[in-house]
C-alpha positions as CSV (number, residue, x, y, z in Angstrom):
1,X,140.3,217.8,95.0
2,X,139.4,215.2,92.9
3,X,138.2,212.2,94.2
4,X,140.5,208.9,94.0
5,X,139.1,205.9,91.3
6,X,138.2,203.1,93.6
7,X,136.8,205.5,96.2
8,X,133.1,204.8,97.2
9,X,130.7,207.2,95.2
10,X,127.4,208.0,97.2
11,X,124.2,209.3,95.8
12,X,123.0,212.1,95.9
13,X,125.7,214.7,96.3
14,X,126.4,217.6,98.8
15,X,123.3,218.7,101.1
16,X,124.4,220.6,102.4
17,X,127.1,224.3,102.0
18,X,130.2,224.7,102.8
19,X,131.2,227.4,105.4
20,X,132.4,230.6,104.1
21,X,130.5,233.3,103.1
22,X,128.8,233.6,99.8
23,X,128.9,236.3,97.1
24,X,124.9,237.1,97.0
25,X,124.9,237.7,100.7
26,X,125.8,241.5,99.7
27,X,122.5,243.0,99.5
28,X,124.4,246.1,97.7
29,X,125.3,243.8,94.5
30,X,122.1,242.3,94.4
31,X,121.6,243.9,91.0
32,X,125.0,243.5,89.6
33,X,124.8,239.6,90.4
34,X,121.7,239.4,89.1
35,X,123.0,240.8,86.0
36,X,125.4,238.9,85.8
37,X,123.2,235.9,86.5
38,X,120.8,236.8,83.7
39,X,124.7,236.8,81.0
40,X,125.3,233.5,82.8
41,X,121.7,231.9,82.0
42,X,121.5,233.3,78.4
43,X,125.0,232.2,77.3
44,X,124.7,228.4,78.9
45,X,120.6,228.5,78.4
46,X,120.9,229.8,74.9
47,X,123.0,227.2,73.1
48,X,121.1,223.8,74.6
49,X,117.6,225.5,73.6
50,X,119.3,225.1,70.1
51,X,120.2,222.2,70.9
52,X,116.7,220.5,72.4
53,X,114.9,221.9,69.4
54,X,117.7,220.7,66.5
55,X,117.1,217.5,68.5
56,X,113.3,217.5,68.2
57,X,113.5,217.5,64.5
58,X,115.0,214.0,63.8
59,X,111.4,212.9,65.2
60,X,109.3,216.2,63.4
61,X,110.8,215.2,60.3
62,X,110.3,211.9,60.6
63,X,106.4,212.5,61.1
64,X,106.5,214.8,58.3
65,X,108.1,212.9,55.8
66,X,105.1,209.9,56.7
67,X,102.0,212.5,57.0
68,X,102.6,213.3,52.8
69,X,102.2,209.1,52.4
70,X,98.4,209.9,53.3
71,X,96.4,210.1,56.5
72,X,96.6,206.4,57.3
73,X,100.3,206.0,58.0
74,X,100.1,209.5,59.6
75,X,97.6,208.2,62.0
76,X,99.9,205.1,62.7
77,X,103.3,206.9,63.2
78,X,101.4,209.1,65.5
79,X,100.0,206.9,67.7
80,X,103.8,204.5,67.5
81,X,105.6,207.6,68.0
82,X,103.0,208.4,71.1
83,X,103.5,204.6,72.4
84,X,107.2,204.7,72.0
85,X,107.0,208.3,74.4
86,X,105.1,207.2,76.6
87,X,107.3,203.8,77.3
88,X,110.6,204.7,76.2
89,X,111.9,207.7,75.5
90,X,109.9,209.5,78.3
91,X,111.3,207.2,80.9
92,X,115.1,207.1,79.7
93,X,115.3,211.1,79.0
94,X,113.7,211.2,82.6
95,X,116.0,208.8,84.0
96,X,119.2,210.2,82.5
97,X,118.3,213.7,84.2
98,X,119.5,212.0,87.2
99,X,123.2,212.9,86.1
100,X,122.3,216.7,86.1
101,X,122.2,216.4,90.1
102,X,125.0,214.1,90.7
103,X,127.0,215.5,87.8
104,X,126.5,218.9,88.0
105,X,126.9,218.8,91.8
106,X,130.1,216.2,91.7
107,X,131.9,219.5,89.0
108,X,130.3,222.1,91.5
109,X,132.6,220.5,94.4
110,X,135.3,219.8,91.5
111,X,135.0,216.2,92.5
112,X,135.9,215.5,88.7
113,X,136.5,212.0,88.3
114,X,133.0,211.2,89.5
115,X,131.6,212.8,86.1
116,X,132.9,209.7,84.2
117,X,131.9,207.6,86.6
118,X,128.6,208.8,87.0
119,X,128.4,208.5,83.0
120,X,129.4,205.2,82.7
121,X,126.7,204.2,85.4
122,X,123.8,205.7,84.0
123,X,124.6,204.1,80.5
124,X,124.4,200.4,82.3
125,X,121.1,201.5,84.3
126,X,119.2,203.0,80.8
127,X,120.8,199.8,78.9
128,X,119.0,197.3,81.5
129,X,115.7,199.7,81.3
130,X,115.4,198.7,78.0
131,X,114.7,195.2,78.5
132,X,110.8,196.0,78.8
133,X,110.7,199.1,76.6
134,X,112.0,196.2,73.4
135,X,109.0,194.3,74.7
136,X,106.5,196.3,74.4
137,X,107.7,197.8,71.3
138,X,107.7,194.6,69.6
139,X,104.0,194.2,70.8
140,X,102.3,197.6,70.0
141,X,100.0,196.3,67.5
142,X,98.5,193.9,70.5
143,X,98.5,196.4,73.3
144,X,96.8,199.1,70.4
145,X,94.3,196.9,70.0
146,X,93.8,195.8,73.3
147,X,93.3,199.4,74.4
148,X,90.2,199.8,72.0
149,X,92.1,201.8,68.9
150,X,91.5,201.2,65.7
151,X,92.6,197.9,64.3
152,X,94.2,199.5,60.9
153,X,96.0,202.2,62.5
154,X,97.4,199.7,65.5
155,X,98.6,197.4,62.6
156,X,100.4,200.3,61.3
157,X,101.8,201.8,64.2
158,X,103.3,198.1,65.4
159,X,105.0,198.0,62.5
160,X,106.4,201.5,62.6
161,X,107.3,200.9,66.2
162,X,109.4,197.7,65.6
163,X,111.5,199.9,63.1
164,X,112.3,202.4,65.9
165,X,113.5,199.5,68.1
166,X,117.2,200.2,66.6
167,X,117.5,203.8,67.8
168,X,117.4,202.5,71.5
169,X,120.7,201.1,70.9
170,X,122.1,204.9,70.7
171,X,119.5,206.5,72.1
172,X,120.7,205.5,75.5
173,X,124.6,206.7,75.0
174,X,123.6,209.5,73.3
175,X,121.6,211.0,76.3
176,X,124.3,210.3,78.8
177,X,126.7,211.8,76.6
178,X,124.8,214.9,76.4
179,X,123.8,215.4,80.3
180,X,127.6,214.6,81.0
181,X,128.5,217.6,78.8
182,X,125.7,220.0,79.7
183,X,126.3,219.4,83.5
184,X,130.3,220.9,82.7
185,X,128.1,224.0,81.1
186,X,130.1,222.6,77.6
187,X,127.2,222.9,75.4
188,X,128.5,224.7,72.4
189,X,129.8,220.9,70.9
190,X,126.2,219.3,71.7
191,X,124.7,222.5,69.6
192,X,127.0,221.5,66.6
193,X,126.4,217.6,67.1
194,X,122.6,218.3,66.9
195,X,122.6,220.9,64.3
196,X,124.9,218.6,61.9
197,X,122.0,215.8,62.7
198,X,119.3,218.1,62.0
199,X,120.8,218.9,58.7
200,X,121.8,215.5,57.9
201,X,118.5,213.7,58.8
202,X,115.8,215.2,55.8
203,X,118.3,213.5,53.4
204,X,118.4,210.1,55.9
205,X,114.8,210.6,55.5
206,X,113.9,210.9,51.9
207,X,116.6,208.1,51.3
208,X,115.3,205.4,53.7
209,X,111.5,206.5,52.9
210,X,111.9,206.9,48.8
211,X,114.7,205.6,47.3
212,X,115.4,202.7,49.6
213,X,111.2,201.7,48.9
214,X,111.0,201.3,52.9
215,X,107.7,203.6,53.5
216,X,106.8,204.9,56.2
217,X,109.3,202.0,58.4
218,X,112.2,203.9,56.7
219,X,111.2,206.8,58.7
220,X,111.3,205.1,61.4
221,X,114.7,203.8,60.8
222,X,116.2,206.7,59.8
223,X,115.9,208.3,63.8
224,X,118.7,206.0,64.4
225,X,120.3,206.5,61.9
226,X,120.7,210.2,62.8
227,X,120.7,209.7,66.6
228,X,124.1,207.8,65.5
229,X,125.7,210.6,63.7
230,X,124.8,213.0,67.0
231,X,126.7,210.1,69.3
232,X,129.5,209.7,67.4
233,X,130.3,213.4,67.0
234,X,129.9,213.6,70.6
235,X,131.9,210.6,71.9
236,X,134.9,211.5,69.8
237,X,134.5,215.3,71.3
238,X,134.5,214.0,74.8
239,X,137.6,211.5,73.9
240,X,139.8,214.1,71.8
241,X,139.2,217.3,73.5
242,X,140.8,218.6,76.5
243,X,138.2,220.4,78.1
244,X,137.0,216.7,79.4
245,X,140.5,215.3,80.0
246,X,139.7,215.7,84.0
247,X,135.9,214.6,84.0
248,X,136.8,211.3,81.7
249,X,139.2,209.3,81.9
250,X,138.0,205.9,80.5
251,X,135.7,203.1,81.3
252,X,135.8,202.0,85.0
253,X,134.3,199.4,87.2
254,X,133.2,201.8,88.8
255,X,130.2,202.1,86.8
256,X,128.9,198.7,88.2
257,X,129.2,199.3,91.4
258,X,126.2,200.9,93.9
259,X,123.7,200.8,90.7
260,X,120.9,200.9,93.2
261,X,121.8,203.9,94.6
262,X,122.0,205.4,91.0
263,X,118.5,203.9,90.5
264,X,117.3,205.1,93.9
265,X,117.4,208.7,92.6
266,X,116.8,208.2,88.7
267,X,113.4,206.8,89.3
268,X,111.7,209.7,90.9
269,X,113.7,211.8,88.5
270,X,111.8,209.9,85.8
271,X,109.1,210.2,87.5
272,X,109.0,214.0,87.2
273,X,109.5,213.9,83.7
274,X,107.3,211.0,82.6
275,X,103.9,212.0,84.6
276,X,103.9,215.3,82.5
277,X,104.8,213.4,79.2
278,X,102.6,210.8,79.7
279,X,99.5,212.7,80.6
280,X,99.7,214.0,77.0
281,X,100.0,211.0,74.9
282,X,97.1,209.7,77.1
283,X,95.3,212.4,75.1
284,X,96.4,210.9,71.9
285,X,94.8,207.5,72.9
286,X,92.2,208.8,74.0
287,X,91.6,210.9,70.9
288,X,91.4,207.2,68.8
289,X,88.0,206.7,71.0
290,X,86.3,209.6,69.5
291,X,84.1,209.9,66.4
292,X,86.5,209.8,63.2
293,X,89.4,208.9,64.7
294,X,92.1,208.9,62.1
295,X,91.3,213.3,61.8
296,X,91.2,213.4,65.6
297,X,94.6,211.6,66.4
298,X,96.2,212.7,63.1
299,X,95.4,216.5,64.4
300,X,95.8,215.9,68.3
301,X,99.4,214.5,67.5
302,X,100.1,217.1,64.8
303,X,99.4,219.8,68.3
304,X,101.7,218.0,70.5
305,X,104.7,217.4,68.3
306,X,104.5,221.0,66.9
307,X,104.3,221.7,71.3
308,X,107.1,219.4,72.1
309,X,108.9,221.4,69.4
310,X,108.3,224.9,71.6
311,X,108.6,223.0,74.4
312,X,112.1,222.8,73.7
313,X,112.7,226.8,74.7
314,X,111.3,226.3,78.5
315,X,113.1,222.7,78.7
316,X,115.9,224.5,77.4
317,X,115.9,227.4,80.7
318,X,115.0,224.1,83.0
319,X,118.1,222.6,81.7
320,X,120.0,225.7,82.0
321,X,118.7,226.2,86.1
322,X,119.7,222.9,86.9
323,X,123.3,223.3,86.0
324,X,123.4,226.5,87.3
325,X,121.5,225.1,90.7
326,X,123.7,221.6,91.5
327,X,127.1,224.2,90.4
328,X,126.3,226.3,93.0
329,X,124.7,223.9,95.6
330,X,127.6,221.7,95.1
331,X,130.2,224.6,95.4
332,X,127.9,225.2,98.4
333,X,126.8,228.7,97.6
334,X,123.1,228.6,98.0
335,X,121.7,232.3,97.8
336,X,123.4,232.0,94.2
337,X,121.6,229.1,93.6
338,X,118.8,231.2,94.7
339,X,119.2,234.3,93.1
340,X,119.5,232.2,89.8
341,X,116.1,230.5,90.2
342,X,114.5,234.1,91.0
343,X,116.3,235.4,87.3
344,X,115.3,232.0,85.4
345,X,111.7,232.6,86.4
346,X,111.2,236.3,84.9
347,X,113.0,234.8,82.0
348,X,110.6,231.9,81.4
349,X,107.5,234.6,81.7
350,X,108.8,236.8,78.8
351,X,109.6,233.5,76.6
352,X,106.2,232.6,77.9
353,X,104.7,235.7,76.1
354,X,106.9,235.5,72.7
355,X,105.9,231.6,72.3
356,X,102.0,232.1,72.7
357,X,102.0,235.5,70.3
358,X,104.4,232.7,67.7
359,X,102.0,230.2,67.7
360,X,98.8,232.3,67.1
361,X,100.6,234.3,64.2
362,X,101.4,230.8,62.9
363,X,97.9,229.4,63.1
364,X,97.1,229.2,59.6
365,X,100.2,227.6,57.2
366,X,101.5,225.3,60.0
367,X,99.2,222.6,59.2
368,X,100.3,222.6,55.8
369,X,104.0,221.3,57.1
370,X,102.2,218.2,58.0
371,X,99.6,217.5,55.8
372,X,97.8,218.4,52.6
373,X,94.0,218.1,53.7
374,X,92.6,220.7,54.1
375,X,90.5,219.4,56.8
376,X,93.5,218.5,58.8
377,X,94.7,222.3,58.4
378,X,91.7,223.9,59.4
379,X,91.5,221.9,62.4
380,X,94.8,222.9,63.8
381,X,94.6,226.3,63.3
382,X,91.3,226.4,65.9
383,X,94.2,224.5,68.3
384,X,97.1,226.2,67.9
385,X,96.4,229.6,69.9
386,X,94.7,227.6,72.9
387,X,98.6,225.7,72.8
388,X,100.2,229.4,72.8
389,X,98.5,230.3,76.2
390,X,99.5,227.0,77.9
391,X,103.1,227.5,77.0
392,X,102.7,230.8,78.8
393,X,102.2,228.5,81.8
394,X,104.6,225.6,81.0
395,X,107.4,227.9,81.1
396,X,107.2,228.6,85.0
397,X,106.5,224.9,85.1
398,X,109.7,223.7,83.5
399,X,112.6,225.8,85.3
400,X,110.4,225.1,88.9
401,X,111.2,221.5,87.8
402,X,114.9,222.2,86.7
403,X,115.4,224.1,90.4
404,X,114.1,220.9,91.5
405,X,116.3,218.3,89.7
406,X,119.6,220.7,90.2
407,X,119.1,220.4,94.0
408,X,118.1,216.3,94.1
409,X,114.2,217.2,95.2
410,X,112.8,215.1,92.2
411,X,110.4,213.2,94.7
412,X,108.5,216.3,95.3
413,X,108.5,217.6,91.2
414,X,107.2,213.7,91.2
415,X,104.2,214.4,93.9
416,X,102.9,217.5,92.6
417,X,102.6,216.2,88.5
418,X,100.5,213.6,90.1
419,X,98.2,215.7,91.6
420,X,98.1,218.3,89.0
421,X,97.8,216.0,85.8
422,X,96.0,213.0,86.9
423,X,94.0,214.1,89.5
424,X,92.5,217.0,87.8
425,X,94.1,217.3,84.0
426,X,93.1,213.9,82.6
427,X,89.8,213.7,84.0
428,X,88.7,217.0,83.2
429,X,89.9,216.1,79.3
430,X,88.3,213.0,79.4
431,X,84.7,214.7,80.7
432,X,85.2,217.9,77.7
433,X,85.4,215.6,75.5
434,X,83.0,212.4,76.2
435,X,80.1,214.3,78.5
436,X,80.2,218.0,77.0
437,X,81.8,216.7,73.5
438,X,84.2,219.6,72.8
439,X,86.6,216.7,71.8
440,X,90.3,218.4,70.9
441,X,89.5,221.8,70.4
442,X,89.7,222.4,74.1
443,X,90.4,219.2,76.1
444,X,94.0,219.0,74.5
445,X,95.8,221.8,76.8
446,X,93.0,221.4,79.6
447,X,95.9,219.3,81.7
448,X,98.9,222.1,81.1
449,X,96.2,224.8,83.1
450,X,95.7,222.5,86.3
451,X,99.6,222.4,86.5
């Protein structure tokens, strides 16, 4: 039964099942379930992979579009677009992953009304997040400087950054939007939304960047622009359709009350997501310290977008697990939620294998989608296999971390990237590179084998 507006909401949801016997206790149907489990992952996990890689190109693009300006503005939309992960985007994706436990757990138990609610909040506690991430933005060039990079490329990246400042402003609804739908396993409209953005933003692109005489600060712009499109396509889905006609039913109150609690269980979910994510654009800075550093952070950056791009597979299955986990845990069937994390991982070791044979196939003519020295090409195609074998791992990684986030236990996904990253990953990067000098070629993915 739905839960009443005006009733207290408390965070996090359901720990524990409900009585009643559950489906996967039959140790006969073992196989059919998980069968059925596999149908059940491909058809929800299938779509948002789509959907997290159509997504990742407004910001490929973008990179693109400025690496054929010359190695200069390349260099400084890297490093922005590294600054602006690390202290913003990292932290507001990571916080808004709170709503996949309370929202997928709150439709699990068919406490619909919560979904809205739970929306609603998490747009007010990402809006008042941005306070400091506008702040630093607006000072990149300073805190560039101040960290030791190069004083040309910091000049261009502050400027680059200030120009993304805009796509905060939809940034924010846009990710609450999405987690609301995805957590209702509704992800064929977020597939369309991102595809129409993905064809729409090239044109954004070239139109801000050429015509409009903006540079490499039109490319920059233009992510808003398209992050826009992708919001309003989705809040007018979520408004006219009647699929969410019992999950939303209009702003509340609601959504300012118990904001602490919200924030109780968004941080550590951040957490999880920014100690991974910011353990590799600590590479990219650290990269601007070596010998030529415009090649090594123009290169280093070229390696993590094009991984962030094949990242989006894995992130897709850890999004996929944690619907399927909170559905069931808040339905209070646990062995399914079980049986569906033992299924995700045997499907995250065969997209493992495909990704790492993909990249090392690719070795030779991706570069030239970034860049036309030759220098530049030749470099990353000594990097790319060495990214293929750490996706193998990164795979298992991500859908241990969605299991994680779909039953509320992002405290401990927290702990353990701590350890893994910055206890072992980062220094062992930092002493490749400065004491044995192997610079990128093998401290890049160093930190993906300790996790």
């Amino acid at each position: 039964m739905d839960a009443k507006p005006g009733a207290p909401v408390h965070e996090p949801l359901l720990a524990a099942a409900r009585p009643g016997k559950d489906a996967a206790d039959d140790d006969g149907a073992r196989q059919g379930l998980a069968a059925a489990e596999v149908k059940r992952l491909v058809r929800l996990g299938g779509p948002i992979i789509a959907s997290c890689i159509l997504q990742n190109v407004v910001n490929m693009v973008s990179v693109m579009v400025v690496g054929h300006l010359g190695e200069l503005p390349l260099a400084g939309a890297s490093l922005a677009t590294s600054l602006a992960n690390v202290t913003g985007y990292s932290l507001l994706t990571g916080m808004a992953t709170a709503m996949d436990t309370l929202c997928g757990q709150a439709y699990g138990a068919r406490l619909y009304h919560r979904l809205g609610v739970y929306k609603q909040r998490a747009m007010v506690v990402l809006s008042l997040a941005c306070v400091p991430i506008v702040l630093i933005w607006a000072n990149t060039t300073r805190i560039l400087v101040s960290l030791g990079q190069d004083p040309a490329i910091s000049a261009v990246a502050g400027e680059y950054a200030r120009w993304m400042i805009p796509s905060l402003v939809v940034y924010v609804p846009l990710q609450c939007h999405i987690r609301f739908l995805q957590s209702q396993s509704i992800v064929l409209p977020v597939t369309a939304s991102s595809g129409t953005t993905a064809l729409c933003h090239p044109l954004v692109c070239w139109l801000l960047v050429y015509k409009a005489g903006l540079g490499s600060k039109g490319a920059a712009l233009s992510n808003a622009v398209s992050y826009g499109i992708n919001l309003v396509i989705l809040a007018l889905y979520v408004r006219l359709s009647s699929t969410c006609k019992n999950t939303w039913s209009g702003f509340s109150r609601e959504a300012f009350r118990e904001l602490r609690q919200f924030t109780a269980l968004a941080m550590p979910s951040a957490m999880m997501i920014c100690l991974e994510w910011w353990s590799f654009e600590i590479l990219v800075l650290l990269s601007g310290l070596l010998p030529n550093p415009q090649l090594e952070t123009s290169v280093l950056s070229i390696c993590l977008n094009t991984g962030a791009l094949l990242y989006m597979v894995p992130l897709g299955l850890s999004s996929s697990i944690s619907t399927r986990v909170s559905n069931e845990l808040g339905a209070g069937h646990p062995e399914a939620a079980k049986l569906a994390t033992r299924v995700v991982m045997y499907m995250a070791l065969s997209v493992g294998l495909v990704l790492a044979l993909t990249m090392v196939l690719l070795r030779n003519v991706w570069g030239y989608l970034y860049s036309n020295e030759q220098e530049i090409v030749t470099y990353i195609s000594r990097m790319l296999p060495i990214l293929g074998i750490s996706y193998l791992i990164d795979g298992l990684h991500s859908s241990l971390s969605g299991v994680l986030t779909g039953s509320g236990k992002q405290n401990i996904g927290a702990a353990v990237n701590l350890g893994a990253f910055y206890l072992l990953g980062i220094p062992l990067a930092a002493m490749l590179a400065f004491v044995f000098h192997l610079l990128n070629y093998f401290t890049c993915h160093c930190i993906e084998w300790m996790s």
